[in-house]
Every structure is written in structure tokens, then in C-alpha cells.
C-alpha positions as CSV (number, residue, x, y, z in Angstrom):
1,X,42.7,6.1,-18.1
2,X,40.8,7.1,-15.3
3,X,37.9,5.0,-13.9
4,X,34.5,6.2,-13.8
5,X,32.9,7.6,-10.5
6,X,30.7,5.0,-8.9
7,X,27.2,6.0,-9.3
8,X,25.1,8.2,-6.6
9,X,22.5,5.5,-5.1
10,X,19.1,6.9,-5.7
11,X,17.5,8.8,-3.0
12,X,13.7,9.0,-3.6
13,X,12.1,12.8,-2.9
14,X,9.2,11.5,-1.3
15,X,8.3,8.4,0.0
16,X,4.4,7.5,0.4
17,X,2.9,4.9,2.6
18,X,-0.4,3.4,2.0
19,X,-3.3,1.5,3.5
20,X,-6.9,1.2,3.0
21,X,-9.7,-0.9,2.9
22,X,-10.1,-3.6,-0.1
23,X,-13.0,-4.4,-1.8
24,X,-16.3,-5.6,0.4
25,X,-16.5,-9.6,-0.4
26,X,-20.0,-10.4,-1.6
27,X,-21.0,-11.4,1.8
28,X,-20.3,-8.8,3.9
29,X,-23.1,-7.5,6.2
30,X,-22.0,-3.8,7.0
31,X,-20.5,-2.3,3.7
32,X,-17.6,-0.3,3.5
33,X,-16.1,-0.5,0.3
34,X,-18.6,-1.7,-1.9
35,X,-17.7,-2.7,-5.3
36,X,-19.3,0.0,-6.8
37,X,-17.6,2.9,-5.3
38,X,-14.1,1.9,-6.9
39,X,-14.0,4.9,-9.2
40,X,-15.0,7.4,-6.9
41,X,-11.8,5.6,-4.4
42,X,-9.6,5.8,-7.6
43,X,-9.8,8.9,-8.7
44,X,-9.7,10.4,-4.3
45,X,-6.5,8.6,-4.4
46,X,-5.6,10.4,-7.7
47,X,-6.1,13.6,-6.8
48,X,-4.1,13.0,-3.6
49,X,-0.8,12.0,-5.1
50,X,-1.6,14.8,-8.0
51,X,-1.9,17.4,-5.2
52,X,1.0,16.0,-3.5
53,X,3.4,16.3,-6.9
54,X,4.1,12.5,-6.8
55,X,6.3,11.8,-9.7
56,X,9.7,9.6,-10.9
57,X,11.8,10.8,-8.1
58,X,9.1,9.4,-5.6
59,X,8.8,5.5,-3.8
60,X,5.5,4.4,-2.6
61,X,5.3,1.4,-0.4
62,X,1.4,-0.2,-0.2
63,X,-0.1,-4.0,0.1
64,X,-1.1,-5.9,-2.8
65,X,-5.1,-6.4,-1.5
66,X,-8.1,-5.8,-4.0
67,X,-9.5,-2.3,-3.4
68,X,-7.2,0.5,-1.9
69,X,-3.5,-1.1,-2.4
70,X,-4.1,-2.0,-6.0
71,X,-5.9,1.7,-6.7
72,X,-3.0,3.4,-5.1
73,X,0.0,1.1,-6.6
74,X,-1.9,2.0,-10.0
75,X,-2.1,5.4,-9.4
76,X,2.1,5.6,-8.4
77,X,2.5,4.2,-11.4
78,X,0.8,5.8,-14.4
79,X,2.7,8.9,-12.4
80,X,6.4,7.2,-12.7
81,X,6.4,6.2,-8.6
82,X,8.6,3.1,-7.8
83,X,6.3,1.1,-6.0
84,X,7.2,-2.2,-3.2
85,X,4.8,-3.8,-2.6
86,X,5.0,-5.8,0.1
87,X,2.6,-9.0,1.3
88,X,2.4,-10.9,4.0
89,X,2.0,-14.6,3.0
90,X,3.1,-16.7,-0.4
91,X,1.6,-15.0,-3.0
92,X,-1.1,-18.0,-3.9
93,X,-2.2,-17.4,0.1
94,X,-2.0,-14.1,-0.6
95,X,-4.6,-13.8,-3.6
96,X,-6.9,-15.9,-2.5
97,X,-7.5,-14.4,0.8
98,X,-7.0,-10.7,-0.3
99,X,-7.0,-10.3,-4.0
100,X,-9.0,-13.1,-6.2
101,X,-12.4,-13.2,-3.9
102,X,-13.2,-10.1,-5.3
103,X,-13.0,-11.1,-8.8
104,X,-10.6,-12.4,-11.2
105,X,-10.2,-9.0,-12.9
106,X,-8.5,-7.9,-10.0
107,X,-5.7,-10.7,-9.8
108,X,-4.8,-9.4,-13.0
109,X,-4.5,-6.0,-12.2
110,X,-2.3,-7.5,-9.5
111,X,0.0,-9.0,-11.7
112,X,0.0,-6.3,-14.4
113,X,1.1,-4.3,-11.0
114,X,4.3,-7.1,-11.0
115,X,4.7,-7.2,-14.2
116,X,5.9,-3.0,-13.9
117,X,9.4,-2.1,-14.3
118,X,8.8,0.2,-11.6
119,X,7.5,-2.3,-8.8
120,X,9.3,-5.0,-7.0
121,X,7.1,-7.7,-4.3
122,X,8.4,-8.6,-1.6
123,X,7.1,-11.6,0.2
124,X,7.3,-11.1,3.8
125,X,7.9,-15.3,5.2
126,X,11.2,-15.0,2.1
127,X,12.1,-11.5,3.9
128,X,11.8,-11.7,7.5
129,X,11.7,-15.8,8.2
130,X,8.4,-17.7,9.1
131,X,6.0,-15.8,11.1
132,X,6.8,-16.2,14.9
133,X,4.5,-18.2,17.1
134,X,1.5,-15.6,18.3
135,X,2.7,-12.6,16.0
136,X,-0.2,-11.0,13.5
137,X,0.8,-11.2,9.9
138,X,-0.8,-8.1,8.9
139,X,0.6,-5.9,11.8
140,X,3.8,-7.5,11.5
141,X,3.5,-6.2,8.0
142,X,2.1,-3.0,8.4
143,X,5.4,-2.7,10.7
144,X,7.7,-3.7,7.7
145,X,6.4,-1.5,5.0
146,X,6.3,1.5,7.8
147,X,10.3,0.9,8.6
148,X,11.0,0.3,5.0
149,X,9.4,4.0,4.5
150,X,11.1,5.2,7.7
151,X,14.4,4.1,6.7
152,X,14.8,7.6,3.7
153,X,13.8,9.9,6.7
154,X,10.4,10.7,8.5
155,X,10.6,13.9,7.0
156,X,10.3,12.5,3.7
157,X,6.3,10.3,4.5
158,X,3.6,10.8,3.4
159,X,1.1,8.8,4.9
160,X,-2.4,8.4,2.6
161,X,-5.0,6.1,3.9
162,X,-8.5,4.8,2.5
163,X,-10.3,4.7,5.7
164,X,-13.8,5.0,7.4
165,X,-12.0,6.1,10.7
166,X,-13.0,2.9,12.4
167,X,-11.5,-0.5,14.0
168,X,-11.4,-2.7,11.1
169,X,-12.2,-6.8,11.0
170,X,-9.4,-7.7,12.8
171,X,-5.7,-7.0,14.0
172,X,-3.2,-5.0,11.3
173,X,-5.7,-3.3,9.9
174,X,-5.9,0.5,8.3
175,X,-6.5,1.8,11.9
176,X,-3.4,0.1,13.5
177,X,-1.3,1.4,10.3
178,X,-2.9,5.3,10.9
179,X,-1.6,4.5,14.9
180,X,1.7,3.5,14.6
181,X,2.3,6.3,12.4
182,X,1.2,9.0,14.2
183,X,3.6,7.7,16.4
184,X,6.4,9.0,14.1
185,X,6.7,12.4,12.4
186,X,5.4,12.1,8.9
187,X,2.6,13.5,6.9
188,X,-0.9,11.8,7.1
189,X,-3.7,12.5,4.5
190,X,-6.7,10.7,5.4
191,X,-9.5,10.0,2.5
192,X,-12.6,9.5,4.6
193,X,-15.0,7.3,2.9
194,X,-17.8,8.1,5.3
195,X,-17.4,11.5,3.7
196,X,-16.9,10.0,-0.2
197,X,-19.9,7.7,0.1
């Protein structure tokens, strides 16, 4: 009896990248995502990966921050995407600082996000070792989800940021993300919220 043929490893069609603003804490001065403007990002995002035919032979790679990750990883996934997401401290760092402040509806969209067949999380100190000594967290993960999307091909990104088109708060924002990848070839679709709201 002949043996079965290993399997073909699965090769996604396209691979997206995201990053975007989250949620405006309560405090914030200068808005620029308020709380109220989350359907209107939802259903931009949406319409993107609808016009981009994002489907079950896709992989997405975003963040797991209230606001613009969480929008887009749900979006990937109502459509059959296979979503990594990818964070740059322990998860109970992680959702205080960039999830739960925003509301405890949101950590639970979070973990629903988990609890998905299609998603994996990846914890970047388990993946990569401690952060070095004067390294950025959130570039140094904005660089690992870009490589992990480079790796299938440049040919095959699709680049979709929530974005104002400004510097953000601090290093390894949205703008350093958009940056870096213009550096590579790749498709970039930028949803201007100065232009949404």
C-alpha cells in the first residue's frame, strides 16, 4: 500500500497588515479616535477588505489594541481571514495599557478575538526574548508583524491603516508602521480619519 502524499503547506492569497489608532482614553486632550466614531471606523475597514476580496485563503496580521486592531481582526474574521495577532508585552501588560482603559467591553471582544479558530497570539517577550536594553516595544513590534507579512512575498501585502496622517504619542506608532512599509513594495490603503470625521 502506498503512503499518502504529505500535505501542500498552506500558502495564503493575500496577506494584510494592519495598524491604526485605538480608542481615545477618556482623558485625552486632542481627540482622534473618539469613542463614538467606532462604527463609522468599523464599517471603513469593512468596506476595505470587501473591496479588496479578503476571504479564507487570506492571513491578516494586526495588534490586539482597543479601536483599530480589534475592528480589523473582527472584520478578517466574520470574512474567514486567519488572523495573528501579535502583542508586545504579557497579555495582562498588554490589556491594561492598550485594551481594558477603554472599557471592559472591549477586553472581551479581545478574547472572543482568541477564542477564534482562525487567530493565534503571539506574545512578542515568548517569541523574540526580553526586550533589549534601549529598543521600543512597539517599533520592535511593528517590525515583527511587518517581516512576519513579508515573509509570503511583498507582492502578496496589503497594507490598511486607520490613520489621521500625523506623528502619533510616541515611538512605533501608525506613522512609523505606514514608513517602514513604504520602504518595501506592497500595497498601502490609507483610511483617513480626518476625512471620516
Amino acid at each position: 500500500m502506498r503512503p499518502n502524499p504529505p500535505e501542500k503547506p498552506w500558502v495564503p492569497s493575500q496577506v494584510f497588515l494592519f495598524s491604526g489608532h485605538m480608542i481615545d482614553a477618556p482623558d485625552r486632550k486632542e481627540p482622534r479616535f473618539p469613542a463614538d466614531k467606532e462604527r463609522i471606523a468599523a464599517a471603513t475597514i469593512a468596506a476595505k477588505l470587501d473591496e479588496l476580496r479578503a476571504g479564507a485563503e487570506d492571513q491578516a496580521f494586526c495588534g490586539g489594541a482597543c479601536g483599530g486592531d480589534i475592528l480589523f481582526a473582527e472584520a478578517c474574521l466574520e470574512r474567514g481571514v486567519r488572523v495573528d495577532v501579535r502583542i508586545p508585552f504579557d497579555e495582562p501588560t498588554f490589556l491594561k495599557e492598550s485594551v481594558a482603559f477603554a472599557g471592559a467591553g472591549w477586553s472581551e471582544r479581545y478574547f472572543k478575538i482568541k477564542s477564534d479558530a482562525n487567530t493565534r497570539v503571539y506574545v512578542m517577550p515568548d517569541e523574540l526574548a526580553p526586550l533589549p536594553r534601549g529598543v521600543n516595544p512597539y517599533e520592535r513590534n511593528n517590525l515583527w508583524q511587518l517581516e512576519a507579512a513579508l515573509a509570503w512575498g511583498p507582492d502578496k501585502l496589503r497594507f490598511v491603516c486607520l490613520w489621521n496622517r500625523k506623528g502619533g504619542d510616541g515611538f512605533g506608532g501608525t506613522k512609523h508602521m505606514y514608513e517602514t512599509v513604504q520602504k518595501y513594495s506592497g500595497r498601502v490603503y490609507v483610511l483617513d480619519t480626518t476625512k471620516l470625521w
